[in-house]
C-alpha positions as CSV (number, residue, x, y, z in Angstrom):
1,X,40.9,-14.4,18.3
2,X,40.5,-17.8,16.3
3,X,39.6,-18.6,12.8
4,X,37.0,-20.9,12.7
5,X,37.4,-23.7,9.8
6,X,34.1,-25.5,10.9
7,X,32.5,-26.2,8.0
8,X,35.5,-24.7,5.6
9,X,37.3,-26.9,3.0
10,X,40.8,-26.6,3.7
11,X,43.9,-28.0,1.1
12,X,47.2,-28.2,2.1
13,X,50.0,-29.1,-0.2
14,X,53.2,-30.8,0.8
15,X,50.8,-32.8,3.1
16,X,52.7,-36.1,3.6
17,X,55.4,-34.1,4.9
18,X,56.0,-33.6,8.7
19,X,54.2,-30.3,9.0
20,X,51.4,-31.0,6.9
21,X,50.3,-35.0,8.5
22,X,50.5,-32.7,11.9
23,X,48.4,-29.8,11.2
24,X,45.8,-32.0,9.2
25,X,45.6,-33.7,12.5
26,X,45.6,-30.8,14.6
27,X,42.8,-29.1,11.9
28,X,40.5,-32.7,12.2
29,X,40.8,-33.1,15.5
30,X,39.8,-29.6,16.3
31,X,37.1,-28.5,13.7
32,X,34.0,-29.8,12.1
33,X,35.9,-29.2,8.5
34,X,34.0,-29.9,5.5
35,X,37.2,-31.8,4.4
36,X,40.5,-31.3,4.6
37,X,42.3,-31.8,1.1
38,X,46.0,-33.5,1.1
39,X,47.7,-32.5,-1.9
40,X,51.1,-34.5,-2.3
41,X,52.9,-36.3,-5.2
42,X,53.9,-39.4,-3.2
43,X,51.2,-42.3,-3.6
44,X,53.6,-44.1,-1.2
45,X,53.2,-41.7,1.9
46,X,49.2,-40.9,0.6
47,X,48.9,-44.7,1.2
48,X,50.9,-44.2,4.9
49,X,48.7,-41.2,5.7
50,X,45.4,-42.9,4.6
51,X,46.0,-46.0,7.2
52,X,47.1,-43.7,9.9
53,X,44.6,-41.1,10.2
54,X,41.0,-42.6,8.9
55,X,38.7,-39.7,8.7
56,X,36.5,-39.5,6.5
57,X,36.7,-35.7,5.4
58,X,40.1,-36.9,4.6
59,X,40.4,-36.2,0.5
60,X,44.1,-37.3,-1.0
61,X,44.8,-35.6,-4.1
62,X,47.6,-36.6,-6.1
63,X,49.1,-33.7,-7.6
64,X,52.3,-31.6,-7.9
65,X,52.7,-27.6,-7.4
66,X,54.5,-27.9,-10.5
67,X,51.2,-28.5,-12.4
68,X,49.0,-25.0,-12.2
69,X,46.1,-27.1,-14.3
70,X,45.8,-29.5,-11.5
71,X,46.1,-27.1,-8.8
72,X,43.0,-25.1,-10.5
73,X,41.1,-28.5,-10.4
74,X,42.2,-29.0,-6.3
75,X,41.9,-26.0,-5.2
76,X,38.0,-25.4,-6.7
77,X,35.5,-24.8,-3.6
78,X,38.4,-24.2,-1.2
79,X,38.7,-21.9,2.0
80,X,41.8,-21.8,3.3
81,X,45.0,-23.2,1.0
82,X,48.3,-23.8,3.4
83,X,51.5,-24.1,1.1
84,X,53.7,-26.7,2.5
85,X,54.9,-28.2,-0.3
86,X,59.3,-27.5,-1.5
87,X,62.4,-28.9,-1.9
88,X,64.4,-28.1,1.5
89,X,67.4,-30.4,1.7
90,X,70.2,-27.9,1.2
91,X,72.7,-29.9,-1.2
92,X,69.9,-31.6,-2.8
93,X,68.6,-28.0,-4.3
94,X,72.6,-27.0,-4.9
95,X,73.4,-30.5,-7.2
96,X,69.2,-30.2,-9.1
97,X,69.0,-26.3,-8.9
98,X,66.6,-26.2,-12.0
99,X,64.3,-28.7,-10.0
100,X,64.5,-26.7,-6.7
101,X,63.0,-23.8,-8.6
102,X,60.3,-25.4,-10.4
103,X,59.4,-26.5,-7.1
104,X,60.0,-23.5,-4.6
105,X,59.2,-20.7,-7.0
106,X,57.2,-21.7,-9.9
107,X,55.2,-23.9,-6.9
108,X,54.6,-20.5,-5.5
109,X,53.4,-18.9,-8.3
110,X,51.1,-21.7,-9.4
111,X,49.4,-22.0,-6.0
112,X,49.0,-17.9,-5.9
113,X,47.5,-18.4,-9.6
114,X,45.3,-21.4,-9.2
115,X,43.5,-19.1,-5.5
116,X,43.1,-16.0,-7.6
117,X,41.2,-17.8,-10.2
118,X,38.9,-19.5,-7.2
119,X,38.9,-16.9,-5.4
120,X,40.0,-18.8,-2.1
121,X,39.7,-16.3,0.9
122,X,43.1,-17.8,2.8
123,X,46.1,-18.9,1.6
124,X,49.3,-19.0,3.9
125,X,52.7,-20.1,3.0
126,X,55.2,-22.3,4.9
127,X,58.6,-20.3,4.5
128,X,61.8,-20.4,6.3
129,X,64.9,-18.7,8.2
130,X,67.1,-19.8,5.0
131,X,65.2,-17.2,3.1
132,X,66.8,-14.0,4.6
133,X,69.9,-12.6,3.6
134,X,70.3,-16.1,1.5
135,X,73.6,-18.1,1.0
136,X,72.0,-21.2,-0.9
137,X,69.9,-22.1,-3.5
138,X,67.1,-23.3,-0.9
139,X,66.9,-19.5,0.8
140,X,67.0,-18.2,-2.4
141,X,64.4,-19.6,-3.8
142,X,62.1,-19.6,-0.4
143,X,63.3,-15.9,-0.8
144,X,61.3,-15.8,-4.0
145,X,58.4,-17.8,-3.2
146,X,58.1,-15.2,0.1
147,X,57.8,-12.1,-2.4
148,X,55.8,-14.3,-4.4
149,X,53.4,-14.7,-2.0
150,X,53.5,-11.1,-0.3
151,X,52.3,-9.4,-3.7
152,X,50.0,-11.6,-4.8
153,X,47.2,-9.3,-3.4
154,X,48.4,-7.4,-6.1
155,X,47.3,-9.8,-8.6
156,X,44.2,-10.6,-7.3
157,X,42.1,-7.3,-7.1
158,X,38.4,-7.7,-7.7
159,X,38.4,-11.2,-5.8
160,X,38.4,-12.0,-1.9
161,X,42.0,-13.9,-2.0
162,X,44.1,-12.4,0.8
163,X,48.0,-14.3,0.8
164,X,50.8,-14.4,3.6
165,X,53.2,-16.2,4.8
166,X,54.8,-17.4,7.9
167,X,58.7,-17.3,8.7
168,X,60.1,-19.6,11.1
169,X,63.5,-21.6,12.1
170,X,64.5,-25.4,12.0
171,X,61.7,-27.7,13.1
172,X,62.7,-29.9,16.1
173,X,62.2,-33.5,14.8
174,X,61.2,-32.7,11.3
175,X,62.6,-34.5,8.7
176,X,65.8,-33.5,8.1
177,X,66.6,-32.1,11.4
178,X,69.8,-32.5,13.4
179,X,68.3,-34.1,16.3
180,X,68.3,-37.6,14.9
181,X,71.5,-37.6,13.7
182,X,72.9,-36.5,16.9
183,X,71.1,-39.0,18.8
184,X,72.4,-42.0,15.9
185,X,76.1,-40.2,16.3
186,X,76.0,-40.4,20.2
187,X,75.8,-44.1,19.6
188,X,79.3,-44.2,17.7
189,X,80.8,-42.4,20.7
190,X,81.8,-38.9,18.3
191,X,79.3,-36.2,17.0
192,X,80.4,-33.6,14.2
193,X,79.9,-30.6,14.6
194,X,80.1,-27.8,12.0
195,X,81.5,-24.8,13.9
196,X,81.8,-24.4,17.6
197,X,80.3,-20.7,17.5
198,X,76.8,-21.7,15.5
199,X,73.3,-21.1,16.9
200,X,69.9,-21.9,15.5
201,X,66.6,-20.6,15.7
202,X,64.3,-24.1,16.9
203,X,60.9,-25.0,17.2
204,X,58.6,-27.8,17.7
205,X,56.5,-29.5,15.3
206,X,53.1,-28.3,17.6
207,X,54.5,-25.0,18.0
208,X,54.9,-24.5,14.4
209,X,51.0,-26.0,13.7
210,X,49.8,-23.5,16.3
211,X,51.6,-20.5,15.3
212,X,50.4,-21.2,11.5
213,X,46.6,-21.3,12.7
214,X,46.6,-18.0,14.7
215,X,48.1,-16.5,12.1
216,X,45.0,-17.0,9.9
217,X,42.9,-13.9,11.4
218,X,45.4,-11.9,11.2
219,X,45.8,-11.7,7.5
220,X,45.3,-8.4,5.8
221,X,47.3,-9.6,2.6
222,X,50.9,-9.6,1.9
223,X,52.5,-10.4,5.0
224,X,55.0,-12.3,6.7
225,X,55.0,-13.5,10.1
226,X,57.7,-14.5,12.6
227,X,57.5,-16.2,15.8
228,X,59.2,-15.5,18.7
229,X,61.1,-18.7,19.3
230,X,64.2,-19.3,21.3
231,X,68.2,-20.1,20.2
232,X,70.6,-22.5,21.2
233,X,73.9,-23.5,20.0
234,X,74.7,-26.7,18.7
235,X,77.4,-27.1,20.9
236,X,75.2,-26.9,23.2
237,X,73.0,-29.1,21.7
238,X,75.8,-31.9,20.6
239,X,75.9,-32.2,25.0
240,X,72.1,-32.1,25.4
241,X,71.6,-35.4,22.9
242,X,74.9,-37.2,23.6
243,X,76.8,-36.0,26.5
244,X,79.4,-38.9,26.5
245,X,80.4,-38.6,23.4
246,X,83.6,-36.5,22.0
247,X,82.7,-33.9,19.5
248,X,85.0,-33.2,16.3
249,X,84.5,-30.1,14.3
250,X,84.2,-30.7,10.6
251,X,83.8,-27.2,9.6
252,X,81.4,-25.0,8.4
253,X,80.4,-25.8,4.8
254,X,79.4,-24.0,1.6
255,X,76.1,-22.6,2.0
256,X,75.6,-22.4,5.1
257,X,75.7,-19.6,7.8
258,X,77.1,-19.3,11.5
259,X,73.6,-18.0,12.7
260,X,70.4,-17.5,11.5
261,X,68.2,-14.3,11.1
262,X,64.1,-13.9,11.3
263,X,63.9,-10.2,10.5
264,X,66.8,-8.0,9.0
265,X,67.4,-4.2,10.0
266,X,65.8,-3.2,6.1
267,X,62.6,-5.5,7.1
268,X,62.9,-3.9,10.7
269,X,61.2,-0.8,9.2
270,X,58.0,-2.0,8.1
271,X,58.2,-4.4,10.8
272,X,56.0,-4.7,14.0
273,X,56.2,-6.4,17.2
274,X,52.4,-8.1,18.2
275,X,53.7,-9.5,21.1
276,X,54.4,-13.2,20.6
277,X,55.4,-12.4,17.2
278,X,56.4,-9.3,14.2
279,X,54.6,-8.4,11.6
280,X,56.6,-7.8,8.3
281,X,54.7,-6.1,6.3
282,X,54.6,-5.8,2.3
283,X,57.5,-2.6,1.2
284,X,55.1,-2.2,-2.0
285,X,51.3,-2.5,-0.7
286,X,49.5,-1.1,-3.6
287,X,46.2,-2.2,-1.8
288,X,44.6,-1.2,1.6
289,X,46.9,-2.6,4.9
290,X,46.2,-1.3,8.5
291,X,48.8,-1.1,11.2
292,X,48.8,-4.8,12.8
293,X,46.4,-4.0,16.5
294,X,48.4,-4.2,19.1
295,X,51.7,-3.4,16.9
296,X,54.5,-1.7,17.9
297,X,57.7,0.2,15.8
298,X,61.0,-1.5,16.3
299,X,63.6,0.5,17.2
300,X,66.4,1.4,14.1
301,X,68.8,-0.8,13.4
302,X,66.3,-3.8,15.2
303,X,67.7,-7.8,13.7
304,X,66.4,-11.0,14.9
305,X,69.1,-13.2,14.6
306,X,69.9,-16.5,17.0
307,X,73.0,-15.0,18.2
308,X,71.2,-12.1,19.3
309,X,68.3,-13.6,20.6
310,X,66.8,-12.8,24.6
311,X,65.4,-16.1,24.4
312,X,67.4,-18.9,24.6
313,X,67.4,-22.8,25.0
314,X,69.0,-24.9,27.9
315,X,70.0,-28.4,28.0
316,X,67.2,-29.4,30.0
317,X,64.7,-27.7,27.8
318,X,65.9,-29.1,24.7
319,X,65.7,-32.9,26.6
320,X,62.1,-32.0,27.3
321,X,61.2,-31.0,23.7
322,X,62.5,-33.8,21.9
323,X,61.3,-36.3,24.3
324,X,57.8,-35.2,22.7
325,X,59.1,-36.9,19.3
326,X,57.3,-39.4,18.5
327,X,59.6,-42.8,18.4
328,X,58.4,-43.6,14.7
329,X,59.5,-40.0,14.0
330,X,63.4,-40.5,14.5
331,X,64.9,-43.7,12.2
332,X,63.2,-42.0,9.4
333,X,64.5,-38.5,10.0
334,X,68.2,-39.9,9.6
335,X,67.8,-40.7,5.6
336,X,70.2,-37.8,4.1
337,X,70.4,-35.0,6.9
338,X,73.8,-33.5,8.2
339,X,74.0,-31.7,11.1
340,X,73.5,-27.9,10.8
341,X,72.8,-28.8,7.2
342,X,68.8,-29.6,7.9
343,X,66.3,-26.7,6.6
């Protein structure tokens, strides 16, 4: 089953970003869209994304999640809003936490608002491993923005806005991500490496597009989906992108966990397995939900975590999915990422 967005408007915010420049691609080259709205802050990377891709149903907004009034204004004669748009770097949201919540959460709430009160059909969030069982500032608030999301049906009764998110783990490539660095590192001869025993939930940049636009007719309102993707360690990964080099462990650092989880035992109970992916559905649906088709219980005690995962990727694997990358990609992904510090 596919959503069709021929002929739809669709606005995505956060759409200089890595995710967003790839699904507006993905969504133009694809469909007969109306238009496809970018909504970003940056007038810099608006003037990047207008020379690369030169579509005319191309609209750039300038506007920040931050301001609800100009969110009302964008999001007027919308379809389908994807919520892209936050403040991920880790330390960055620690040292500006005020800013990291103005963003993240009150970002959330003013794109929830400004769909109600145009009644977009589709809105679907962009959210993140970080926000389970949160040891930072970033989960925390991407924990928010999730609930956020999940109950806005709540909120908008009498209209046909229906809201979910997805959940999903570090992006291969994105900006931010521990590839890069490795691959910089490997040229120094020695790659650091946080703790010998962490894993990581990973997937690529298409993946990610993909998994967001099959989500779409699937939405009944309020939930969160997870895609089966598969683990590695970075140890493992450390040999994959520089296998000559010796590898000195720093230590893990505040904020920041061993492994990763998608889906906690508490969520496992209003949780269902589709077959590529679960289903979290909303604890405190005051409106009408169906069981997902297709969906099966999870057993008691069920966690998705990347220690625990059946799925799991090799050396070889890894090679192959970041020789994708485009070359551009990498020197700018290095600016102010760690490794196993990337969101």
């Amino acid at each position: 089953m596919e959503y069709d967005l021929s002929g739809k408007t669709v606005l995505v915010t956060g759409a200089t970003g890595s995710f967003g420049t790839a699904f507006m691609r993905a969504v133009l080259e694809r469909y007969d869209v109306a238009s496809i709205r970018a909504f970003s802050r940056d007038e810099l990377k608006q003037s990047e994304l207008a020379r690369t891709i030169t579509d005319k149903r191309l609209r750039l907004l300038i506007g920040d999640v931050r301001d609800r009034d100009r969110l009302r204004v964008a999001t007027r004669g919308v379809d389908v809003i994807v919520h892209a748009a936050a403040l991920k770097q880790v330390p960055a949201c620690e040292y500006n936490p005020f800013e990291a919540v103005q963003t993240n959460v009150i970002g959330a709430e003013n794109v929830v608002a400004a769909a109600i009160d145009n009644d977009v059909p589709v809105t679907i969030a962009l959210s993140t491993d970080k926000a389970v069982n949160p040891v930072n500032l970033y989960g925390a608030t991407k924990l928010c923005a999730e609930k956020i999301v999940a109950q806005a049906m709540a909120y908008a009764a009498g209209t046909h806005a229906k809201f979910a998110s997805v959940r999903y783990g570090n992006v291969v490539g994105s900006r931010g991500s521990v590839v890069p660095i490795f691959r910089q590192q490997a040229q120094t001869g020695t790659v650091t490496i946080t703790d010998e025993r962490m894993t990581r939930f990973w997937i690529t940049l298409e993946h990610a597009v993909e998994f967001v636009l099959s989500c779409l007719p699937l939405i009944q309102g309020g939930e969160t989906f997870v895609p089966k993707i598969p683990s590695m360690r970075l140890m493992d990964m450390a040999a994959a992108l520089a296998p000559d080099a010796e590898r000195r462990v720093v230590g893990i650092r505040p904020g920041e966990k061993l492994h990763e989880v998608l889906v906690t035992e508490d969520e496992a109970r209003h949780c269902y397995d589709i077959g590529d992916r679960y289903v979290i559905l909303p604890q405190l649906a005051t409106w009408d939900m169906e069981r997902p088709e297709r969906g099966e219980s999870l057993p008691d005690g069920f966690r998705y975590a990347s220690d625990n995962n059946a799925e799991w990727l090799d050396e070889e694997a890894l090679r192959e999915m970041v020789g994708t990358l485009p070359p551009g990609r990498r020197a700018e992904d290095r600016r102010g990422a760690d490794p196993g510090w990337e969101a």
